[in-house]
GUBA-67758 format. One record per residue: x, z, y of N, C-alpha, C in turn; residue in one letter. Coordinates in Angstrom, 3 decimals. Atoms other than C-alpha are relative to their C-alpha. Example, Ala and Ser with C-alpha at 12.3 -4.5 7.8 and 13.67 -1.06 7.14 Angstrom:
BEGIN
+----------+----------+----------+----------+----------+----------+----------+----------+----------+----+
:     n_xx :     n_zz :     n_yy :    ca_xx :    ca_zz :    ca_yy :     c_xx :     c_zz :     c_yy : aa :
+----------+----------+----------+----------+----------+----------+----------+----------+----------+----+
:    0.890 :    0.000 :   -1.190 :   12.300 :    7.800 :   -4.500 :    0.900 :    0.000 :    1.200 :  A :
:   -0.820 :   -0.060 :   -1.190 :   13.670 :    7.140 :   -1.060 :   -0.770 :    0.730 :    1.090 :  S :
+----------+----------+----------+----------+----------+----------+----------+----------+----------+----+
This chain:
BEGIN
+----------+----------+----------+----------+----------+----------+----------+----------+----------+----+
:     n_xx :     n_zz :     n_yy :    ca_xx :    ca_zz :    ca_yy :     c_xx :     c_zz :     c_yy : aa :
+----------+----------+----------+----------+----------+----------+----------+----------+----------+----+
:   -0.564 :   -1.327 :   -0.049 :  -51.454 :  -49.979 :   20.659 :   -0.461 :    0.736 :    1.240 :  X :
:    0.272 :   -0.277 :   -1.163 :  -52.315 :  -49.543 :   24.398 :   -2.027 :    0.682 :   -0.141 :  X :
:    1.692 :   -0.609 :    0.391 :  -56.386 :  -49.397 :   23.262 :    0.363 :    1.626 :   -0.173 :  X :
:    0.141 :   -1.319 :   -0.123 :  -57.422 :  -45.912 :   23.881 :    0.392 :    1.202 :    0.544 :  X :
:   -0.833 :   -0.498 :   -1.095 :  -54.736 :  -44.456 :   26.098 :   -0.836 :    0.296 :    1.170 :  X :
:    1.088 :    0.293 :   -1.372 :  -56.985 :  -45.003 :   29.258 :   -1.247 :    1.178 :   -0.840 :  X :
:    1.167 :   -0.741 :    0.426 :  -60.026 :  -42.242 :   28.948 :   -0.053 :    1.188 :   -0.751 :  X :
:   -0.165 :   -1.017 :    1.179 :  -58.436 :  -40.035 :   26.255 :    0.134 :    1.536 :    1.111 :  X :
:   -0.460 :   -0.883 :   -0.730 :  -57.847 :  -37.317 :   28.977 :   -1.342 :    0.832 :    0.828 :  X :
:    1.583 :   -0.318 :   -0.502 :  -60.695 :  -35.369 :   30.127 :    0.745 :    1.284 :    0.871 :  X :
:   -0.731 :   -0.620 :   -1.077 :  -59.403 :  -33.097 :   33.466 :   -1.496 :    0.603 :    0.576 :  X :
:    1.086 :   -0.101 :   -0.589 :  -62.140 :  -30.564 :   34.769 :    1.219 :    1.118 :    1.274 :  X :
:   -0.697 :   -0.785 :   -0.912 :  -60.504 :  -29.463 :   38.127 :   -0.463 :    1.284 :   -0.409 :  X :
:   -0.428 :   -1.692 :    0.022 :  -59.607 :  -25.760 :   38.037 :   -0.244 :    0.551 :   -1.133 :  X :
:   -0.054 :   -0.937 :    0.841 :  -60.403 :  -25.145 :   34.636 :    1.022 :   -0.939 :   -1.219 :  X :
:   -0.695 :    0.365 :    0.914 :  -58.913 :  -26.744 :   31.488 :   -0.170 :   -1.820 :    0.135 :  X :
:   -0.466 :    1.435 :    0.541 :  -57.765 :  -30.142 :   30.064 :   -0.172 :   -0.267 :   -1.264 :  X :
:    0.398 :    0.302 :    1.781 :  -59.020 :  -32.090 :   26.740 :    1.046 :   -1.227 :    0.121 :  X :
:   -0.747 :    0.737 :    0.287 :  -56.237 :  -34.461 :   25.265 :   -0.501 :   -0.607 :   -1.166 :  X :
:   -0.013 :    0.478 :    1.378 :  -56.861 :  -36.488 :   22.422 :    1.228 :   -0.323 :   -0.674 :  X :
:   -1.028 :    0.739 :    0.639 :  -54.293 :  -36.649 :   20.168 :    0.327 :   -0.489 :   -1.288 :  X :
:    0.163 :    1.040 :    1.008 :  -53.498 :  -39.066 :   17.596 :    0.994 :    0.542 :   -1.045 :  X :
:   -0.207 :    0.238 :    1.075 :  -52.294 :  -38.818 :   13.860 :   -0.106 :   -0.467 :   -1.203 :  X :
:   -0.144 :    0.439 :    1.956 :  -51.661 :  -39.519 :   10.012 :   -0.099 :   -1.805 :   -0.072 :  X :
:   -0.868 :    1.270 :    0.147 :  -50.012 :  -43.194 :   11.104 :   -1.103 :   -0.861 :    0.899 :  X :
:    0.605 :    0.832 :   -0.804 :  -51.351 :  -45.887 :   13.579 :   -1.256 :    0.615 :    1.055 :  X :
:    1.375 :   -0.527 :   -0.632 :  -53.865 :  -43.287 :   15.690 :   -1.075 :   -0.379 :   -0.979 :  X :
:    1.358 :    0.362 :    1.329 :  -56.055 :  -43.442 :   12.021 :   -0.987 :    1.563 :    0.482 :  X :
:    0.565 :   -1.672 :    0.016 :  -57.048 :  -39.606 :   13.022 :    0.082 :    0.131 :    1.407 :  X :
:    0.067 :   -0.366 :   -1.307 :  -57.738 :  -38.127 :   16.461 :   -0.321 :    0.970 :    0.216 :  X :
:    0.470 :   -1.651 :   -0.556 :  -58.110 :  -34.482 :   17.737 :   -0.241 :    0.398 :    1.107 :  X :
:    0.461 :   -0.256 :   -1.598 :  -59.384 :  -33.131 :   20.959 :    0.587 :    1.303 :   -0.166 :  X :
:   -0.442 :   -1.454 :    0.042 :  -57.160 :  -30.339 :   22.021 :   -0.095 :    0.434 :    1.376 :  X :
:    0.544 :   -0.354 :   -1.280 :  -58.106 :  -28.253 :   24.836 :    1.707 :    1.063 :    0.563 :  X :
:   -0.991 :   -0.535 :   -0.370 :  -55.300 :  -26.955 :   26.844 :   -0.161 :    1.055 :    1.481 :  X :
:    0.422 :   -0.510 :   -1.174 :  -56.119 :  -24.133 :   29.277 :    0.505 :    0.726 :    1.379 :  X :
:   -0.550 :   -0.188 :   -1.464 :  -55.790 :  -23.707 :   32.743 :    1.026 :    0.803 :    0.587 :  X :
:   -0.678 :   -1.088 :   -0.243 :  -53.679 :  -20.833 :   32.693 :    1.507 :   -0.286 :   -0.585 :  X :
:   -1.360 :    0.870 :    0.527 :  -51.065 :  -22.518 :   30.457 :    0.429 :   -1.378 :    0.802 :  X :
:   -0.030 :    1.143 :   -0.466 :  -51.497 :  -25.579 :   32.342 :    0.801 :    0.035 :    1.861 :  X :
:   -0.830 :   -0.503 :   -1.753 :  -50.415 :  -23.763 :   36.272 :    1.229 :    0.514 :   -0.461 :  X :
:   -1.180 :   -0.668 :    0.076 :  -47.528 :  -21.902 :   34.627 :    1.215 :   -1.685 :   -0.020 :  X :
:   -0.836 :    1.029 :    0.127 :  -46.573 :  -25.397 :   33.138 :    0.306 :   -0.897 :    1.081 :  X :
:    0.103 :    0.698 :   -1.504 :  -47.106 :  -27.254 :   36.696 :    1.220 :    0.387 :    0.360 :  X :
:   -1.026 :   -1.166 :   -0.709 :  -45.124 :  -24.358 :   38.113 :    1.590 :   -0.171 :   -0.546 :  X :
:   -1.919 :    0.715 :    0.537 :  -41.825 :  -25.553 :   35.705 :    0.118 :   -0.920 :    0.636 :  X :
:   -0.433 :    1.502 :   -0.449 :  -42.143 :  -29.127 :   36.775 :    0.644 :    0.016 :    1.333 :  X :
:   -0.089 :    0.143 :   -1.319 :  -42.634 :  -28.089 :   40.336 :    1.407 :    0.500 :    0.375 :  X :
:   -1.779 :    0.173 :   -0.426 :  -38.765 :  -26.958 :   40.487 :    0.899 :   -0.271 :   -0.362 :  X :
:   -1.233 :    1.075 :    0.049 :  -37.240 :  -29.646 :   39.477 :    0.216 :   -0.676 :    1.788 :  X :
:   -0.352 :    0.106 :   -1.464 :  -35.329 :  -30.444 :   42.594 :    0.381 :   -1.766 :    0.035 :  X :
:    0.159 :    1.381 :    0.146 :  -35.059 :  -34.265 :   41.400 :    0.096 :   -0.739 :   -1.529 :  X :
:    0.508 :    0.506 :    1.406 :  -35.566 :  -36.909 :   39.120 :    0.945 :    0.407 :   -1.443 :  X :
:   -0.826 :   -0.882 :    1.062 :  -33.113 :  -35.728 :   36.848 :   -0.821 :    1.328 :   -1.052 :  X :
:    0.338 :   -1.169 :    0.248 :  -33.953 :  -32.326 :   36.681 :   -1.813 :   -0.142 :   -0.678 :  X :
:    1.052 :    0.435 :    0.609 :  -37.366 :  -33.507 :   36.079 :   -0.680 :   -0.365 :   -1.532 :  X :
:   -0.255 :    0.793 :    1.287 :  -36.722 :  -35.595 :   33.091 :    0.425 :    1.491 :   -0.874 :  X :
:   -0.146 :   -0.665 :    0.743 :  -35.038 :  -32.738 :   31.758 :   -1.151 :    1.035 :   -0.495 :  X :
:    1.382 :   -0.901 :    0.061 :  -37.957 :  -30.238 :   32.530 :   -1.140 :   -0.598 :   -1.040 :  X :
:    0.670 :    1.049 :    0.913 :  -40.293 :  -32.996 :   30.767 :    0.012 :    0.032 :   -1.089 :  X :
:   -0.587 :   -0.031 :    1.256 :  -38.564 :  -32.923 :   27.617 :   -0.488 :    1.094 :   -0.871 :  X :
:    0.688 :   -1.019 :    0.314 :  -39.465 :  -29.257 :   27.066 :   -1.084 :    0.439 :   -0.082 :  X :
:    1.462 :    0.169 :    0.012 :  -43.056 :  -29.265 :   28.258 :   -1.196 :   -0.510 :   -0.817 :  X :
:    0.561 :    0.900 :    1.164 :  -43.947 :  -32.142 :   26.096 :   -0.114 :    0.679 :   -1.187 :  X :
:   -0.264 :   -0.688 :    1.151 :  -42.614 :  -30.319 :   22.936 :   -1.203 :    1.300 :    0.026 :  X :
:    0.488 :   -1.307 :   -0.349 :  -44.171 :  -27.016 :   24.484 :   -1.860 :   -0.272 :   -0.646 :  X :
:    1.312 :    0.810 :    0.070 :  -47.757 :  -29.439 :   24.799 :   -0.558 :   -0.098 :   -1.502 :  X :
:    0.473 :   -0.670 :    1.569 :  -47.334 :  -30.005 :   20.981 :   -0.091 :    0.801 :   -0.599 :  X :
:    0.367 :   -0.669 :    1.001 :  -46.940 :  -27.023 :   19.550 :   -1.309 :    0.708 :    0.091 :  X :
:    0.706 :   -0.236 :   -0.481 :  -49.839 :  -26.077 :   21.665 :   -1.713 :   -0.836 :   -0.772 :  X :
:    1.115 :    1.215 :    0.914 :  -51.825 :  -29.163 :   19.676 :   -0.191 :    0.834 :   -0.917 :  X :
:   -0.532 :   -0.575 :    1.213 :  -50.236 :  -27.767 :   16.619 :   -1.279 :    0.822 :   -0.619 :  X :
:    0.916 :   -1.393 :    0.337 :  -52.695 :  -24.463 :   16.660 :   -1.656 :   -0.780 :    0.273 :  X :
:    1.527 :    0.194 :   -0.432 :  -56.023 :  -26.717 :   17.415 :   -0.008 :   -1.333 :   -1.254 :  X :
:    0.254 :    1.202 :    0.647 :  -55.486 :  -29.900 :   14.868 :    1.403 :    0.374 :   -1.316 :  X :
:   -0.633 :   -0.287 :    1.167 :  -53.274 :  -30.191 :   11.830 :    1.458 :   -1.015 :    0.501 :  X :
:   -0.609 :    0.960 :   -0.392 :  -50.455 :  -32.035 :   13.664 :    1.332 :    1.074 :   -0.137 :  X :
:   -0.911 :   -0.780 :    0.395 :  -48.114 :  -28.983 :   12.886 :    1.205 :   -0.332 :   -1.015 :  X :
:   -0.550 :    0.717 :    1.069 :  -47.152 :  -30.732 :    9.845 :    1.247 :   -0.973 :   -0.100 :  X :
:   -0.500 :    1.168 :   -0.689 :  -45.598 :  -33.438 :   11.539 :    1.787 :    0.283 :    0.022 :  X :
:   -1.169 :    0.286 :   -0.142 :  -41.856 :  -34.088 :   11.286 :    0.966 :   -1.205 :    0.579 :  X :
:   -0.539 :    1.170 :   -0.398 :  -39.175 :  -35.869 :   12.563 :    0.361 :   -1.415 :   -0.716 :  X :
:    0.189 :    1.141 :    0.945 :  -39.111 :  -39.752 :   11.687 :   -1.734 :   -0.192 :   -0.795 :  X :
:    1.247 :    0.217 :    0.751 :  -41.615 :  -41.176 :    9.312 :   -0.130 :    0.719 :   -1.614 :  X :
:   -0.015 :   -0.352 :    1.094 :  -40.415 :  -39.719 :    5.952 :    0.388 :    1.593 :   -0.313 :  X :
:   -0.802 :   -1.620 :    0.140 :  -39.220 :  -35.809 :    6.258 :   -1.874 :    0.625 :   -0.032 :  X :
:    1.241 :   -0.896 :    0.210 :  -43.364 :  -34.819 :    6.388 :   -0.856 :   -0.666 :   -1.597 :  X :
:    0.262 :    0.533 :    1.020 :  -43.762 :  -36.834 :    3.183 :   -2.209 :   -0.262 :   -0.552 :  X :
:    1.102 :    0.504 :   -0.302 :  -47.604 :  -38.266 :    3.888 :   -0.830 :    0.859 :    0.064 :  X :
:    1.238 :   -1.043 :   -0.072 :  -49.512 :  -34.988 :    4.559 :   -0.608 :    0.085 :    1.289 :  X :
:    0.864 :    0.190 :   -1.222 :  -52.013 :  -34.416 :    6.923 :    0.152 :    1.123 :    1.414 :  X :
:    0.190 :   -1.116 :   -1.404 :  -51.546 :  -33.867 :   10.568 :    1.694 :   -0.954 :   -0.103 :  X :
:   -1.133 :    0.772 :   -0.337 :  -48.361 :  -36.577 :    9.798 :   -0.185 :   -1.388 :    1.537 :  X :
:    0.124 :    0.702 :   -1.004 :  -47.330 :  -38.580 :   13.404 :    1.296 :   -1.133 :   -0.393 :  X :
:   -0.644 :    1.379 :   -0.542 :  -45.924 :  -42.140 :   13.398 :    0.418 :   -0.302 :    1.155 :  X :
:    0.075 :    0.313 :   -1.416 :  -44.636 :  -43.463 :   16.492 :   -0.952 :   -0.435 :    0.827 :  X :
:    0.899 :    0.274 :   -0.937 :  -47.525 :  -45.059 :   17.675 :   -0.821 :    1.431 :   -0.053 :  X :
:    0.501 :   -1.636 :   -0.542 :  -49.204 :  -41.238 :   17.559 :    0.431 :    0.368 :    0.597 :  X :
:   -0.545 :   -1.254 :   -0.915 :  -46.595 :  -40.093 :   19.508 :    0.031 :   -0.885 :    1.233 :  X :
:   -0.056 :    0.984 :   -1.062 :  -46.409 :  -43.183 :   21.824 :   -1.373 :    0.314 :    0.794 :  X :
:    1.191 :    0.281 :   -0.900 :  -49.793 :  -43.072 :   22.368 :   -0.479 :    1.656 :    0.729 :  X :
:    0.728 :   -1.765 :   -0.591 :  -50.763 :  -38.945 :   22.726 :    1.527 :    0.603 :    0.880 :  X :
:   -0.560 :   -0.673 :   -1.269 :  -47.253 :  -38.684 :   24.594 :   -0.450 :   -0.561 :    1.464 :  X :
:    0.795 :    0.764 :   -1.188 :  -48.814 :  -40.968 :   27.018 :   -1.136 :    0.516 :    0.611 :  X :
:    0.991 :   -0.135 :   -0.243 :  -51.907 :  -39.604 :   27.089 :    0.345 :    1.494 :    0.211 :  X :
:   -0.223 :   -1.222 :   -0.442 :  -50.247 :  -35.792 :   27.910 :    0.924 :   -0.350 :    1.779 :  X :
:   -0.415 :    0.103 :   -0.723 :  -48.056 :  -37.572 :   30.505 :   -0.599 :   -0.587 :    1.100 :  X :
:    0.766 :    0.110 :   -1.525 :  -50.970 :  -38.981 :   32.408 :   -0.585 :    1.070 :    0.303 :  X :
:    1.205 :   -1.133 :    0.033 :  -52.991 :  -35.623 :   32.159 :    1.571 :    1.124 :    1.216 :  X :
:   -0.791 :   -0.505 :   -0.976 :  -49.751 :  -34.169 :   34.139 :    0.422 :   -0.655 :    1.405 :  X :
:   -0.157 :    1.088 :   -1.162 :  -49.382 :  -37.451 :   36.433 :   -1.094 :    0.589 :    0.578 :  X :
:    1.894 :    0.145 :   -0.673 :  -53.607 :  -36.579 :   37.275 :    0.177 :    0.701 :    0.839 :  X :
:   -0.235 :   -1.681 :   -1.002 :  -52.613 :  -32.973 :   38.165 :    1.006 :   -0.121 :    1.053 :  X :
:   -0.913 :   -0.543 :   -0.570 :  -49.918 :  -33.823 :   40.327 :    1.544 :    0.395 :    0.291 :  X :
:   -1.240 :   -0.561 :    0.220 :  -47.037 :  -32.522 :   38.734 :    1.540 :   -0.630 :   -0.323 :  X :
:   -1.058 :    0.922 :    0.496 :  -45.066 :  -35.763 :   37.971 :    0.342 :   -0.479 :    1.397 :  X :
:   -0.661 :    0.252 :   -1.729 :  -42.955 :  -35.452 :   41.923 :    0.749 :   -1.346 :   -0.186 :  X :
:   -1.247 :    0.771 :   -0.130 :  -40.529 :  -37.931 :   40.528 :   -0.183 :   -1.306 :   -0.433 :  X :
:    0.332 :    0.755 :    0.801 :  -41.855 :  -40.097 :   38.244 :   -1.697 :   -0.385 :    0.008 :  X :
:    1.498 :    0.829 :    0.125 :  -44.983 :  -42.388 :   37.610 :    0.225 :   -0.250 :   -1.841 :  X :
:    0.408 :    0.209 :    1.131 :  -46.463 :  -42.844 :   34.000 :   -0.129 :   -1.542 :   -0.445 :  X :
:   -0.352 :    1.369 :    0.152 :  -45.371 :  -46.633 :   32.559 :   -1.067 :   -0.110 :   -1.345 :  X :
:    0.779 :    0.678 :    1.247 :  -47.287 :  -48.696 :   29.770 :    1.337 :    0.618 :   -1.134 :  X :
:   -0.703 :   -0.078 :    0.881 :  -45.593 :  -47.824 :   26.365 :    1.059 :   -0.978 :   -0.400 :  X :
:   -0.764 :    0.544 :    0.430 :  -42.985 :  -49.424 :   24.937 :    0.439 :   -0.522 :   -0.940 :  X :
:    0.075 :    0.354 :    1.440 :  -41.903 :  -51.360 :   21.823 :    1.414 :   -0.954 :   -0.374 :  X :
:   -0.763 :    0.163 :    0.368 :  -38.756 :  -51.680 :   20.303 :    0.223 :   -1.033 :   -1.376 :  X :
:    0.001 :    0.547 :    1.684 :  -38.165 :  -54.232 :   17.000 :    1.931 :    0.002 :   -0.004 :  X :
:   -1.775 :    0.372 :    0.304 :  -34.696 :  -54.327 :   15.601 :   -0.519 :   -0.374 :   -1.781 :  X :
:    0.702 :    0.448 :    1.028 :  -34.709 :  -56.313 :   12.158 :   -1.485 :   -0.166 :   -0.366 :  X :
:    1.424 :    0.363 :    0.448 :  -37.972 :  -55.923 :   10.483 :   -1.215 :    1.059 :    0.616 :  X :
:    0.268 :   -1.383 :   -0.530 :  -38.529 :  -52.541 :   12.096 :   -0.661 :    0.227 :    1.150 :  X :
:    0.042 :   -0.196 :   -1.147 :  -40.450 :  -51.780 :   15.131 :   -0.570 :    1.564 :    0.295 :  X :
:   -0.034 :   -1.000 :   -0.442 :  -40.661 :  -48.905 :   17.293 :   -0.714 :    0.216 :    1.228 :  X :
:    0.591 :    0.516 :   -1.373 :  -42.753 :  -47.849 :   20.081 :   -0.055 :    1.577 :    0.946 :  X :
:    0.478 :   -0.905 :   -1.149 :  -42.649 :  -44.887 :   23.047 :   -0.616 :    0.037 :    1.139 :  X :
:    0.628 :   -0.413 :   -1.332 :  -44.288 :  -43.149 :   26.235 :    1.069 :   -0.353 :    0.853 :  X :
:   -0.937 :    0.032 :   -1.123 :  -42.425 :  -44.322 :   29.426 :   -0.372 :    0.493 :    1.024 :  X :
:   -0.248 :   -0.769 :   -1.321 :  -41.569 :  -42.729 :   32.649 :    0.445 :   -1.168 :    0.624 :  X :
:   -1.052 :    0.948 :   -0.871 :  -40.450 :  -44.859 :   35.457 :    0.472 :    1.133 :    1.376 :  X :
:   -0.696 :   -0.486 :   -1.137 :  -38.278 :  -43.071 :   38.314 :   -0.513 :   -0.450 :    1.500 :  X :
:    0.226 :    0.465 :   -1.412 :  -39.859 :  -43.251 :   41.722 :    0.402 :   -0.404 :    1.179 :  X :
:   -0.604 :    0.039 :   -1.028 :  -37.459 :  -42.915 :   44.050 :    1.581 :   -1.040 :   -0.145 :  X :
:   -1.173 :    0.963 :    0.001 :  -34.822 :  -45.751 :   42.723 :   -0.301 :   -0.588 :    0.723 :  X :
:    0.224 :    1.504 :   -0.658 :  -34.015 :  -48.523 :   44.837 :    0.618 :   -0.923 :   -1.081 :  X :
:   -0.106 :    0.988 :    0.818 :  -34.544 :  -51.585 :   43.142 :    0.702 :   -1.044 :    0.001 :  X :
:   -0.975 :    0.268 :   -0.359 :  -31.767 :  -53.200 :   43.963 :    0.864 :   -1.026 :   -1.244 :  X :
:   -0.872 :    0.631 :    0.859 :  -29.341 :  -55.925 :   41.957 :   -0.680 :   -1.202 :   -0.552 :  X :
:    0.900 :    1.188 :    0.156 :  -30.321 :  -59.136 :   39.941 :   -1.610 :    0.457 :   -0.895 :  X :
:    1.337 :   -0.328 :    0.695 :  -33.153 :  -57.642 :   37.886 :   -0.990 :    1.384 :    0.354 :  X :
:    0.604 :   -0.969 :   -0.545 :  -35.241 :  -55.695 :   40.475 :   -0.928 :    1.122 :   -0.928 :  X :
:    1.251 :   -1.132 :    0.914 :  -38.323 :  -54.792 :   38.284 :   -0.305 :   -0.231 :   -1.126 :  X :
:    0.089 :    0.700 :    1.378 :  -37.368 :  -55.775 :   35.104 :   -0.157 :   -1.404 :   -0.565 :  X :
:    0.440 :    1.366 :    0.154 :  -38.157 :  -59.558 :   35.379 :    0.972 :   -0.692 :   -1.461 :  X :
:   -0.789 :    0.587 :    0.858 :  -36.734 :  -61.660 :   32.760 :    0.384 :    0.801 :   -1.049 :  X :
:   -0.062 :   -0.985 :    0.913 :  -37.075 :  -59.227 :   29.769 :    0.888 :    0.992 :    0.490 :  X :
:   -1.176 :   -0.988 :    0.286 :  -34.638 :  -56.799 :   30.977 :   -0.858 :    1.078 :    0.352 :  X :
:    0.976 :   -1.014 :   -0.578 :  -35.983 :  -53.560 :   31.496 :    0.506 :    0.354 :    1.210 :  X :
:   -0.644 :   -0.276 :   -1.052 :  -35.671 :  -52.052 :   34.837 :    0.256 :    1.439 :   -0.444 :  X :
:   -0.517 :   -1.271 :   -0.277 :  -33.288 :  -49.312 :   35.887 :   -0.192 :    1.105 :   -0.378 :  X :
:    0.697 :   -1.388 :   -0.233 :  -35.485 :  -46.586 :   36.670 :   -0.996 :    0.508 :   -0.892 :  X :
:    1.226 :   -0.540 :    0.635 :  -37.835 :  -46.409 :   33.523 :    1.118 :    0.395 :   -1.141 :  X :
:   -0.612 :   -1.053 :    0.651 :  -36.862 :  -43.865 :   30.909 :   -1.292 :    0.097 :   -1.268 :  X :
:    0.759 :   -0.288 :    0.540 :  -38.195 :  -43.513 :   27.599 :   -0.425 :    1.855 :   -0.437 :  X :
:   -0.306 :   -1.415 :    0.050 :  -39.886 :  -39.993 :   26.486 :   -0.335 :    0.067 :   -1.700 :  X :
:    0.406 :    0.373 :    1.672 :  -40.337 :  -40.150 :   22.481 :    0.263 :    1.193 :   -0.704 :  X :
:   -0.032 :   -1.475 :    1.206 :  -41.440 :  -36.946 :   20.500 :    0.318 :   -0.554 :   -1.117 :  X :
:    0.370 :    0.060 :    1.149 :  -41.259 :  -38.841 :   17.662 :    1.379 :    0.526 :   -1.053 :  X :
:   -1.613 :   -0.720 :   -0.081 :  -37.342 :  -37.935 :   17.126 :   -0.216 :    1.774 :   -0.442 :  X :
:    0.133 :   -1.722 :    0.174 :  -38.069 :  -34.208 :   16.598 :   -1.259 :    0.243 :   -0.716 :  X :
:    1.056 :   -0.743 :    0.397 :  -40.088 :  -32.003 :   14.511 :   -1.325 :    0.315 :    1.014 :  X :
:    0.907 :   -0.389 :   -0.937 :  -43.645 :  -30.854 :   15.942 :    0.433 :    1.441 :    0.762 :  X :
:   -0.365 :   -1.484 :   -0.944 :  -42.986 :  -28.353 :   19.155 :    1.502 :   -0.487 :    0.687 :  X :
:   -1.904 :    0.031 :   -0.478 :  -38.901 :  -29.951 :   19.530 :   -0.123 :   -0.508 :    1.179 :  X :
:   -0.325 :    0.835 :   -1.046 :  -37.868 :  -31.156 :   23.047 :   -0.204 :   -1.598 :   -0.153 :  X :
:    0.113 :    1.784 :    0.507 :  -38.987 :  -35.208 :   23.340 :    1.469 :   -0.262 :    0.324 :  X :
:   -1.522 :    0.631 :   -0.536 :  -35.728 :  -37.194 :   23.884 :   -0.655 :   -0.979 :    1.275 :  X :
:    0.716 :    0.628 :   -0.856 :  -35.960 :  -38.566 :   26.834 :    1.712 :   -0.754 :    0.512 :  X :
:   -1.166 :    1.093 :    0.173 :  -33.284 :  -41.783 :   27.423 :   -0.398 :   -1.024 :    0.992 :  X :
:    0.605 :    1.572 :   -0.621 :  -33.164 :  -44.651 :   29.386 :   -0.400 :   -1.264 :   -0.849 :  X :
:    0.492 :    1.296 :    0.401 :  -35.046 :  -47.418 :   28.393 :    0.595 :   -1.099 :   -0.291 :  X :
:   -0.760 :    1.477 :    0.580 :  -32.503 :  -50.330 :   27.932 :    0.883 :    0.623 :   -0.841 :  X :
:   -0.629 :   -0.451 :    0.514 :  -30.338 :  -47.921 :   26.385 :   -0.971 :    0.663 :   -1.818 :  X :
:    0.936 :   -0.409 :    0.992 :  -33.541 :  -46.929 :   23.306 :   -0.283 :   -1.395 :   -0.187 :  X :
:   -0.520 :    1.544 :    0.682 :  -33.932 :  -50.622 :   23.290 :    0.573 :   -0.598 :   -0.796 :  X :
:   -1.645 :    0.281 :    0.440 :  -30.446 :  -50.900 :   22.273 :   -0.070 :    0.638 :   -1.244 :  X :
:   -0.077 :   -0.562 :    1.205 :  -31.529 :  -48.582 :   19.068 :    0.662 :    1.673 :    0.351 :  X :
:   -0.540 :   -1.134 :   -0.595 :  -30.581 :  -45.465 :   21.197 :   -0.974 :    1.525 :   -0.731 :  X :
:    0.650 :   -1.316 :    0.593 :  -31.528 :  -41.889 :   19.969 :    0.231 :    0.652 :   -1.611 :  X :
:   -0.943 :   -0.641 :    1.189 :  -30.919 :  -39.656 :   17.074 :   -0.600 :   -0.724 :   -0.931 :  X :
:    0.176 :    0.613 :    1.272 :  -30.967 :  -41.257 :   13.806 :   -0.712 :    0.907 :   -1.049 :  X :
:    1.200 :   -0.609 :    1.089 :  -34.139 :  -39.997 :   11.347 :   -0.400 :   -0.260 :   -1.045 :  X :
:    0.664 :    1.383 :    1.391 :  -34.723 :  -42.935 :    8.955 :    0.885 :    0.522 :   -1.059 :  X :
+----------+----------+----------+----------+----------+----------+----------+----------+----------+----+
């Protein structure tokens, strides 16, 4: 799932940003969407007043969404609904690993620039409950202290300070949900299935 994350991000200081982003189930499809510079400082310019990690996370949530509908108009990913079954297999449909992997690959292209004060960009994530598995983009919180018996997650637990951010919950363009990580583990987030 992790294959292809690394590289997908193409950053030409001061002018625009190429994303690849993934659809129509397992990253089977891929689009290069160019996101330009002018959209890209205004969007900086939100992050930059968040006054902490909080506020951050929340800011995040919106951006992301903002990021897709921004895809939306360059690839066929418009289509895309919340869950796996509300876009009923048409093209430009995102699975979780599409959104795992191209929210990842929007959240390092904002880590590159700078704009992530609070947070650092984590490996994805992967949920199974029954037969089911699930997988998102993580955030980890910079400024926790790591503190208690399971500093940095050791021993399967997740740590503290990482937060999942998962478009896949919302229509294309909606706010990602953005949750803590042992708590989306746990089967946390709005119900789609």
């Amino acid at each position: 799932m992790e294959e292809g994350v690394e590289g997908a991000v193409s950053v030409r200081a001061g002018e625009h940003a190429q994303v690849s982003i993934c659809y129509n189930y397992g990253c089977s499809r891929e689009a290069e969407v160019r996101f330009h510079r002018a959209r890209l400082l205004r969007l900086g310019a939100r992050l930059g007043q968040a006054a902490n990690a909080e506020e951050e996370r929340a800011r995040l949530a919106g951006e992301i969404g903002m990021l897709y509908r921004i895809a939306a108009t360059q690839s066929p990913v418009a289509a895309d609904r919340a869950g796996n079954y509300l876009d009923g297999g048409v093209e430009g449909r995102m699975d979780c690993i599409d959104h795992a992997t191209s929210t990842t690959r929007l959240l390092k292209l904002l880590e590159a620039r700078g704009w992530l004060r609070f947070h650092r960009v984590a490996e994805p994530a992967r949920r199974t409950r029954f037969i089911f598995q699930h997988f998102s983009a993580v955030i980890e919180e910079r400024s926790v202290e790591k503190a208690g018996p399971n500093p940095g997650g050791a021993d399967g637990v997740p740590p503290a300070n990482a937060y999942v951010v998962d478009s896949w919950f919302g229509d294309n363009g909606e706010p990602a949900v953005v949750l803590p990580l042992a708590e989306w583990l746990n089967g946390g987030g709005p119900n789609v299935q």
